[in-house]
N, C-alpha and C positions, 0 to 999 in steps of 0.2 A: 504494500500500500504506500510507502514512505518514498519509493521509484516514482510512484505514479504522482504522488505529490510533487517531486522535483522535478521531472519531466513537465507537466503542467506550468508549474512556476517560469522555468527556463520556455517554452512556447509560450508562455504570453509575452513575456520581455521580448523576445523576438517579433512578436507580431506589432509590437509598440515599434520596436528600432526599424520594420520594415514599412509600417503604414506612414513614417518620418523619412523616409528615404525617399519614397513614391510621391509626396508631398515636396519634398525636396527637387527631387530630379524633372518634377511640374513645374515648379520657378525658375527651372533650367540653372540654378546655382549646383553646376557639377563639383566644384570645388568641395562644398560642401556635404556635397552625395558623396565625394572619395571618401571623405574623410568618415562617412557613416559605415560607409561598405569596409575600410580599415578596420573600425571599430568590430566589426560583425564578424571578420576572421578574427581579431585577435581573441575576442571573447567565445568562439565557437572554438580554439585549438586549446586556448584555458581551458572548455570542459571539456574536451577529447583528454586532458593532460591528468586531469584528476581523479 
């Protein structure tokens, strides 16, 4: 049960950093969108790492 709790946790942060990205990349501020899309690997190989 306590998987299923983390897993949930971790998809909704993502779904937040992505629905900000998609928002972002709409203002055509790519600079911006790199720097989310950076964010989203470094935080995605953090939990691969743990």
């Amino acid at each position: 049960m306590e998987e299923k709790e983390i897993f949930k946790g971790y998809s909704r942060g993502l779904m937040r950093q992505l629905k900000l990205l998609k928002k972002t990349i709409g203002n055509n501020d790519f600079e911006q969108a790199e720097r989310l899309v950076d964010e989203l690997i470094e935080d995605t190989q953090n939990n691969i790492e743990d």
